[in-house]
C-alpha positions in Angstrom: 7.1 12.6 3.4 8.4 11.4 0.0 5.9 12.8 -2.9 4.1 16.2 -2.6 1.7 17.5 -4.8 3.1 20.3 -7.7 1.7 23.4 -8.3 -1.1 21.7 -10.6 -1.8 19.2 -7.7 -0.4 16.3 -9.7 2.0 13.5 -7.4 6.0 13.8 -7.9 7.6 10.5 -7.1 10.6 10.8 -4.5 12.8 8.5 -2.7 11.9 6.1 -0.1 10.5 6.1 3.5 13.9 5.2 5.4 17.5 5.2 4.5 19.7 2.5 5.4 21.6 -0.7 4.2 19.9 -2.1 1.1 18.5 -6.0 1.0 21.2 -7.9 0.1 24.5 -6.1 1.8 26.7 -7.4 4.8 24.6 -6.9 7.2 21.2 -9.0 6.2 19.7 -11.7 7.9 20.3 -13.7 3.9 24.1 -12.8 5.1 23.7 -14.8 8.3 22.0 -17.6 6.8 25.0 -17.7 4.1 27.3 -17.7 7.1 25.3 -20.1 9.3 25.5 -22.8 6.2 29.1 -21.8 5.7 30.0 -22.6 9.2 28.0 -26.1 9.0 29.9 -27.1 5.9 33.5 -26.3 7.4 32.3 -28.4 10.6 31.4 -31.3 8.8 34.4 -31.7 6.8 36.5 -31.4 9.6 34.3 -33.8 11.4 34.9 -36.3 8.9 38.5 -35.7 8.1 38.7 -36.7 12.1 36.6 -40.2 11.9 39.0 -41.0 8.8 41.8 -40.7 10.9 40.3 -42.4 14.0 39.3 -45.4 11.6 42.8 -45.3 10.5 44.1 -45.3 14.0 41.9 -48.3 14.8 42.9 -50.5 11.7 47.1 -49.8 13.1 45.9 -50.7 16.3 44.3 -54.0 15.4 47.3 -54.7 13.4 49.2 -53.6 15.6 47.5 -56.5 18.1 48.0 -59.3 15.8 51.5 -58.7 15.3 52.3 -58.3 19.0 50.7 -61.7 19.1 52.4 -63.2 16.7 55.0 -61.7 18.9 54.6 -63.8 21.7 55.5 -63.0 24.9 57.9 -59.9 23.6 55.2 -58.8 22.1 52.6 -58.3 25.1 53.6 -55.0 26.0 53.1 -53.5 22.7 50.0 -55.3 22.4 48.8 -53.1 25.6 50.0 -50.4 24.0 48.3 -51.0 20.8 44.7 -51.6 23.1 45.2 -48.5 24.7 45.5 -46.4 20.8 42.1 -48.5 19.9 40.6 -46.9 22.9 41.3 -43.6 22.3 40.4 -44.0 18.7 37.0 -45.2 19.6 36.6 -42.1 22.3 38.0 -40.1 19.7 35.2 -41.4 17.7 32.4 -40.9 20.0 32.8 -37.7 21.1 33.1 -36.6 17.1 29.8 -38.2 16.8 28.7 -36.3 20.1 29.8 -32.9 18.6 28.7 -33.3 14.9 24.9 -34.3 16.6 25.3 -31.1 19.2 26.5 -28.5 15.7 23.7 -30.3 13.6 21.0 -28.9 16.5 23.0 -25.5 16.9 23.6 -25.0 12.9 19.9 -26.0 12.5 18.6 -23.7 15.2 21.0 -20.9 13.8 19.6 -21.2 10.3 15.8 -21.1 11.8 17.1 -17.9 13.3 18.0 -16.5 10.5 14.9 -17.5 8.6 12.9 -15.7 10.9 14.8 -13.0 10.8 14.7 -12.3 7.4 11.0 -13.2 7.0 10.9 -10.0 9.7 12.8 -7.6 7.8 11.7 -8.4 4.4 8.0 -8.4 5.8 8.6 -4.9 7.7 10.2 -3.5 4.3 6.9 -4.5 2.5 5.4 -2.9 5.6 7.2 0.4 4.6 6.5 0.1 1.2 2.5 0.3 2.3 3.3 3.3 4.7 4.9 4.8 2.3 2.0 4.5 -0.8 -1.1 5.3 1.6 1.1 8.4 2.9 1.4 9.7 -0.6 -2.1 9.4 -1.1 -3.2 11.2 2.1 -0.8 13.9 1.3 -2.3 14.8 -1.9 -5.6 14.4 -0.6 -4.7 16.8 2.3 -4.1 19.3 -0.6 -7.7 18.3 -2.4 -9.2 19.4 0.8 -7.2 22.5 1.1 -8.3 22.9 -2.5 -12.2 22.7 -2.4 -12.3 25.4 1.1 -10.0 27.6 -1.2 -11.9 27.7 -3.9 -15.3 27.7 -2.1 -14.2 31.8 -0.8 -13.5 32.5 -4.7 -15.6 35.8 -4.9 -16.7 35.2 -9.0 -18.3 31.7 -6.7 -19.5 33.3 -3.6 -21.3 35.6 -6.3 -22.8 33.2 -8.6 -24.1 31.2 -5.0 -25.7 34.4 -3.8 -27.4 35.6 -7.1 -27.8 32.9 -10.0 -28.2 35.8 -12.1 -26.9 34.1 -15.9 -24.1 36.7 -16.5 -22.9 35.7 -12.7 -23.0 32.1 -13.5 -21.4 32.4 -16.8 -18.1 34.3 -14.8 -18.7 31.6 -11.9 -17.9 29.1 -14.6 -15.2 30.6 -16.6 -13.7 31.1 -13.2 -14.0 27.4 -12.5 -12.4 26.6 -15.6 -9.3 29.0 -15.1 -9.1 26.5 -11.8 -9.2 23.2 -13.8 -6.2 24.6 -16.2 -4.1 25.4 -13.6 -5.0 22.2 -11.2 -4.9 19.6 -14.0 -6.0 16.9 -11.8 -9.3 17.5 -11.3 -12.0 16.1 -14.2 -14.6 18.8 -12.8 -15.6 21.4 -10.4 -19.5 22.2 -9.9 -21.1 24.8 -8.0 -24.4 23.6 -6.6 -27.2 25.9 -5.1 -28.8 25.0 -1.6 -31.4 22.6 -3.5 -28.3 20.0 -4.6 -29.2 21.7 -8.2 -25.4 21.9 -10.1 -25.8 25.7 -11.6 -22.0 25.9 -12.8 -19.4 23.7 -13.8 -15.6 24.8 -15.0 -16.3 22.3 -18.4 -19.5 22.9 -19.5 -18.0 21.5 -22.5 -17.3 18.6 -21.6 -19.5 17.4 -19.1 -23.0 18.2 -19.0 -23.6 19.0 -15.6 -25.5 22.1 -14.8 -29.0 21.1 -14.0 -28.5 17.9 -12.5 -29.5 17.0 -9.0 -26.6 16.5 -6.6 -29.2 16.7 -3.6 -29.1 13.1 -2.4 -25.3 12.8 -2.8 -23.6 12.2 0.4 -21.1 14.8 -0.1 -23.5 17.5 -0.9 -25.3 16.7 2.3 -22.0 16.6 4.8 -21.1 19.7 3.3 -24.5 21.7 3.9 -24.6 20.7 7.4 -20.7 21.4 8.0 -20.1 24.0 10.7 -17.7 26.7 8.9 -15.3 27.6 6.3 -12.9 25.1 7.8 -14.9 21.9 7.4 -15.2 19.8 4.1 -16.7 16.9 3.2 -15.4 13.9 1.3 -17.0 10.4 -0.5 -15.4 7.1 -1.0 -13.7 6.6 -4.6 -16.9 6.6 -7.3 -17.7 6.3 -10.7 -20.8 9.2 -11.7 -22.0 8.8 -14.3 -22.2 12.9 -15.2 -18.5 12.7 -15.4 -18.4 9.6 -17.9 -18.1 7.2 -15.2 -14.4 8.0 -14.4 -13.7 6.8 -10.8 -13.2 10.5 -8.7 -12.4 11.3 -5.6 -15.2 14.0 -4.7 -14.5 16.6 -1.9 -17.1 19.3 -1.1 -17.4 22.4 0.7 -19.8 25.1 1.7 -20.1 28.3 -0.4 -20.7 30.6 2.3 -21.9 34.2 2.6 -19.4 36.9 1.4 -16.7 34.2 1.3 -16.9 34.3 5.6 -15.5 31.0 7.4 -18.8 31.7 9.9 -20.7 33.2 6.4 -24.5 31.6 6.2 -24.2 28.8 3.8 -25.5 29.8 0.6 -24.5 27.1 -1.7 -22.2 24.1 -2.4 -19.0 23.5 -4.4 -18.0 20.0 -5.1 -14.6 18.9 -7.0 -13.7 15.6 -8.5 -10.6 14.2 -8.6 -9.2 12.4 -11.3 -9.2 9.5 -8.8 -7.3 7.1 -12.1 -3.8 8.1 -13.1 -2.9 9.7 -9.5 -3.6 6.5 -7.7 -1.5 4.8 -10.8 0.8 6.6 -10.5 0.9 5.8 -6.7 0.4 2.2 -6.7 3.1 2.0 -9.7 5.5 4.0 -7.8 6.7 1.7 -5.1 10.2 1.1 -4.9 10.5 -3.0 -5.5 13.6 -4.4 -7.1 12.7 -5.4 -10.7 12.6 -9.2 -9.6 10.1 -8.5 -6.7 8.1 -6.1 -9.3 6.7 -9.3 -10.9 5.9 -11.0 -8.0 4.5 -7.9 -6.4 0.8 -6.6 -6.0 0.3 -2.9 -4.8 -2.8 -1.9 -3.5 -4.9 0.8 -2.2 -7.9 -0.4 -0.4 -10.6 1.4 1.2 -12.1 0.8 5.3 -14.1 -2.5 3.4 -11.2 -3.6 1.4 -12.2 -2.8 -1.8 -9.7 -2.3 -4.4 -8.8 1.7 -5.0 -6.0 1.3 -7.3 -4.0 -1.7 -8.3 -0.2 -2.1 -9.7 -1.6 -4.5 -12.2 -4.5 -2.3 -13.3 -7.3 -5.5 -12.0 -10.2 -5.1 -9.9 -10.0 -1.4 -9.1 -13.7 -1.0 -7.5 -15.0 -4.4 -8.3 -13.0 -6.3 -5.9 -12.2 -7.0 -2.4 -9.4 -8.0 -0.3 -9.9 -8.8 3.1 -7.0 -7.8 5.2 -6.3 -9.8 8.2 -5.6 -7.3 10.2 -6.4 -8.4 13.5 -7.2 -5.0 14.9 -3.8 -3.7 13.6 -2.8 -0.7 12.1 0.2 -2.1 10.3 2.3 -5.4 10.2 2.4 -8.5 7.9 1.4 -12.1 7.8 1.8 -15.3 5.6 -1.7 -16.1 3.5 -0.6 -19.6 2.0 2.8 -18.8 -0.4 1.7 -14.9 -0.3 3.4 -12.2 1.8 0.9 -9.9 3.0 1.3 -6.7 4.7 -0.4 -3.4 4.9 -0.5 -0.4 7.0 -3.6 1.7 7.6 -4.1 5.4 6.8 -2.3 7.8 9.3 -3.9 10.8 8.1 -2.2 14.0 7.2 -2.7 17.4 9.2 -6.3 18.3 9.1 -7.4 15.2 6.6 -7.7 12.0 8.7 -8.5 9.9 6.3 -11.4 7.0 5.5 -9.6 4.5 6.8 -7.7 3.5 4.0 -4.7 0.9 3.5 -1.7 0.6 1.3 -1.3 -3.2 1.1 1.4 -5.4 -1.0 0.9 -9.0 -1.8 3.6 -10.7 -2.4 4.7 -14.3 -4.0 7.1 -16.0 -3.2 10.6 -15.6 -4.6 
């Protein structure tokens, strides 16, 4: 895995997926193409410098045959002679012709070769590169879901869920606040009774939120029904509207009876995400050369291919990218003068994921 999250849940760049030769050393298809052209230049020349000297040989042999005629009879011998050097000029000739036509095909099917080749292994690298951004992402959301079934046993929350007695909720959400200065990535946390009513949020000073009605949220709902302590819920990247229309990434979890993973649920706690800067950071991340970097769109896209996050900060919610996926978890294919490739989410430990991609789409060079 190359980025974790830190103590405050924030995403630390590292290295990249795979070590190995970089693009561009000995051993790259570019380097065989190089070669392959090399090669076809040294044959031609030589290929040429031998039909100059067979039409040399053929202009000594034709003179060569008028002055054995001139000759006369003394000079019929070395007139043969003089055929027989014409002759093997011309063979010469023919089979130069032969060989340049045979190399031509061989060069030309080389240097397809080659093409193909490095189409492959600059389209699996871009492939990486996709792996490697969505893996980031389900890491730290792995940790976001560790985060909310965590915090959901905190006994000042498990308290304020069982009695909404004011001075309880008042300690729920100073509690909740404490949270939010240590775990910096998160815009909110609220702390919702069994109606979907918020009773507590960690900045009441910020965001209005206690009072509002979470009931017919998705997340509120998964997260009532779940099973035990161990489940959680989570909703597609949003904008509410209670947190100033930020895009967050909201996970949820049952607050249960005495903080028990079989406890009866007695209320719900729901965290946003500051969905923005992570994903920036993410998207922005990627290791391309500074010459691909202009050329270069990162993405994260959700199941539908809407836009998550964006290297060049466009569309992020609004718009959609079909993927051509064709079934496929990963690979990459040419759309008109674009490189696209992509790799679907793999999940990470107990978070499997929405079915997200990490996408690239490339001009090109």
């Amino acid at each position: 895995m190359q980025q974790v999250g830190a103590m405050d849940g924030s995403i630390l760049p590292q290295g990249r997926t795979r070590p190995g030769r970089q693009e561009g050393g000995e051993a790259t298809p570019e380097r065989v193409l190089a070669l392959a052209d090399e090669a076809a230049g040294l044959v031609t020349a030589r290929l040429r410098a031998i039909r100059d000297i067979t039409r040399q040989t053929r202009i000594l042999a034709l003179n060569a045959t008028i002055e054995a005629a001139r000759a006369g009879e003394s000079g019929r011998g070395f007139a043969v002679v003089a055929n027989e050097v014409r002759g093997v000029a011309g063979e010469v000739a023919r089979l130069s012709e032969d060989m340049e036509s045979e190399l031509r095909g061989a060069f030309d099917a080389l240097r397809d070769v080659g093409l193909r080749m490095a189409e492959t292994v600059r389209g699996q690298r871009l492939v990486d590169l996709a792996l490697n951004a969505i893996e980031i992402i389900d890491r730290n959301l792995y940790e976001r879901t560790c985060d909310v079934r965590w915090w959901a046993t905190d006994a000042a929350v498990v308290e304020a869920a069982a009695d909404a007695a004011p001075a309880r909720l008042a300690h729920a959400a100073a509690r909740l606040g404490v949270i939010l200065g240590a775990y910096t990535v998160y815009l909110d946390l609220w702390l919702c009774d069994l109606s979907g009513r918020v009773i507590a949020n960690g900045r009441p000073d910020r965001w209005q939120a206690a009072g509002l009605d979470v009931s017919g949220e998705g997340w509120f709902q998964a997260a009532l029904r779940s099973g035990s302590g161990e489940e959680f819920a989570v909703a597609d990247v949003a904008r509410p509207a209670a947190v100033g229309g930020a895009p967050v990434a909201t996970y949820a979890a049952a607050v249960r009876e005495g903080g028990e993973t079989r406890g009866r649920v007695i209320g719900v706690l729901g965290i946003h995400f500051d969905w923005g800067p992570q994903a920036e950071a993410v998207v922005r991340g990627v290791r391309l050369t500074p010459e691909e970097a202009g050329r270069t769109r990162v993405l994260l896209l959700d199941a539908e291919g809407r836009v998550l996050a964006a290297s060049d900060g466009k569309g992020v919610l609004e718009e959609r990218v079909p993927l051509a996926a064709g079934g496929r978890e990963s690979g990459f294919y040419r759309d008109g003068g674009r490189t696209v490739a992509f790799h679907r989410t793999p999940g990470y430990e107990t978070y499997k994921g929405l079915g997200w991609y990490g996408a690239l789409v490339q001009a090109a060079g």
